[in-house]
N, C-alpha and C positions, 0 to 999 in steps of 0.2 A: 359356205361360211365366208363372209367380207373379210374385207383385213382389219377393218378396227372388233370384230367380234372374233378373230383369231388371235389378236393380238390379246386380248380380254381374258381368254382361254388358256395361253399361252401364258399369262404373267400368274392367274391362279394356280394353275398347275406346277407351275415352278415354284410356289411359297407353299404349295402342299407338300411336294419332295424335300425342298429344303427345311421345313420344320420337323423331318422326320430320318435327315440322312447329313455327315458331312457336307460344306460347301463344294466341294472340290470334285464329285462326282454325281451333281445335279444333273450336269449336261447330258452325261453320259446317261445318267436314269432315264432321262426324260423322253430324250433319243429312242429309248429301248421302249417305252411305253406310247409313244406315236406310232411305232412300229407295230409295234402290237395291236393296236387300236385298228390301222389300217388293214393287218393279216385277219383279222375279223369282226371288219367295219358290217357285216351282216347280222350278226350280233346284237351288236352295238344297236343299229336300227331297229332288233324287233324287240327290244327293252322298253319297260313299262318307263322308267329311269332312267333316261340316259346317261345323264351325268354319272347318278351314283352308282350306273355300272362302268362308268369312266376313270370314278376313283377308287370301284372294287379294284377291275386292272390296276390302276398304279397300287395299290398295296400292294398286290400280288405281284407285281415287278421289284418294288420295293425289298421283300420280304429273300426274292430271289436274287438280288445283288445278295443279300448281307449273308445270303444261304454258299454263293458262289467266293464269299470273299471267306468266311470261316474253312471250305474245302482249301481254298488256296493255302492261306496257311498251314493247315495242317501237311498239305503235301511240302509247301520250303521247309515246313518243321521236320519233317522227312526224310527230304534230299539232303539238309542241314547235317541233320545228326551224324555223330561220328561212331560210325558201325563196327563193330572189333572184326579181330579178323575170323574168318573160317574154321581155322587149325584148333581156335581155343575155345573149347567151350566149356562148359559147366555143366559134371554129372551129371546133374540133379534137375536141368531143363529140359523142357519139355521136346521131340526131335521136331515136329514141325517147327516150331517155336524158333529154336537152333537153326534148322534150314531158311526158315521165313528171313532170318537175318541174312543171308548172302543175296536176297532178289535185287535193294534196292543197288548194289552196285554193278549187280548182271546187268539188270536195266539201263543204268548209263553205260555199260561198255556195248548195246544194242547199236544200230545207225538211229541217228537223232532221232527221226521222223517216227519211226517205232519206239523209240526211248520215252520220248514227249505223250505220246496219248498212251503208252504205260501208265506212265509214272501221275497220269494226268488220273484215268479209268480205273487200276487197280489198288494205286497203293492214293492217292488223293481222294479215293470215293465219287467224284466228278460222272455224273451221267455221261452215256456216249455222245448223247444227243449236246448235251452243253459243252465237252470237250470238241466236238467235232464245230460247232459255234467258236472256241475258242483257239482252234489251229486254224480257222479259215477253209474248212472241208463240208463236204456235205455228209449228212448223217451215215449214208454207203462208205463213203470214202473214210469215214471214222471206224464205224465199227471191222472194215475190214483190215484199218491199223494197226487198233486191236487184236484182231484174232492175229496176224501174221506177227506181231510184236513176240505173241502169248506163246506159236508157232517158235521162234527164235530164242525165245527164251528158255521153252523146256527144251530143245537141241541145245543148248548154252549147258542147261544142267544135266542133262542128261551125259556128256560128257564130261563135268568133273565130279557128278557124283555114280555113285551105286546106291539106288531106291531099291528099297521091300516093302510091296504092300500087303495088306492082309487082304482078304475074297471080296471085301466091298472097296477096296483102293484104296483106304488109308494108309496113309506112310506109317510103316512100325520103324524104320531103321532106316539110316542114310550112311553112308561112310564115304570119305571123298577116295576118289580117284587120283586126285592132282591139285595139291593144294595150289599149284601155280596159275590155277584156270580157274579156280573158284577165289571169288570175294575181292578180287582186286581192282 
């Protein structure tokens, strides 16, 4: 491709993102769907279309910012929220329910690097694959954050609570050990 039919490419491409997404994170679309184009420029070549499988991709990159930006929110909405404590709950709730509430602050008292692809994989809903893209790790190096985070955290509870499960492992019952170790 010349530079004046890159440049041609280049300026369509950016008013197709742009009519379809904030100004302010074109670049970064755009960026992500060159990218992509080049991870399977093989593709691309045995398309009857090329183009219009160049602009299938960008929807498709498209679609997966505003996929990754609703995750994100919802996990600040998460980390945001003001979690009651441990010691108090309500008869009448559910025991997972009650327990689920003490993870997200176990999780921040994790070491950060396990904390982050927690907080990113479990309670964010965030694929390994995209979390591990968005720590800067490779997909091994994510998912085994993960597990060893997952690893830290049930040692975390496992010492301030006492779990009963029933013969398939559901939690029927929790009672804390040490309200000082749980939820703080």
């Amino acid at each position: 491709m010349n530079d004046r039919a890159w440049l041609e490419f280049d300026k369509k491409l950016r008013a197709y993102v742009g009519r379809r997404m904030n100004s302010n994170a074109v670049d970064d679309v755009v960026a992500d769907i060159l990218l992509r184009l080049v991870r399977s420029q093989e593709k691309m070549e045995g398309a009857r279309n090329p183009m219009a499988w160049v602009y299938r991709v960008a929807s498709h990159v498209i679609a997966d910012h505003y996929r990754k930006a609703a995750s994100e929110k919802r996990l600040l909405a998460a980390v945001n929220q003001d979690i009651p404590d441990a010691g108090v709950t309500d008869p009448t709730e559910d025991t997972s329910a009650a327990l689920a509430r003490c993870l997200v602050p176990m999780i921040r008292n994790l070491p950060a690097v396990y904390g982050q692809a927690l907080m990113l994989v479990d309670i964010g809903g965030v694929s390994q694959s995209d979390a591990a893209q968005q720590l800067g790790l490779s997909v091994s190096g994510a998912k085994s954050r993960v597990q060893r985070g997952r690893q830290k955290l049930k040692a975390m509870l496992l010492r301030c609570c006492r779990l009963e499960t029933n013969s398939r492992g559901a939690l029927i019952s929790h009672q804390s050990r040490n309200a000082s170790a749980c939820c703080d």
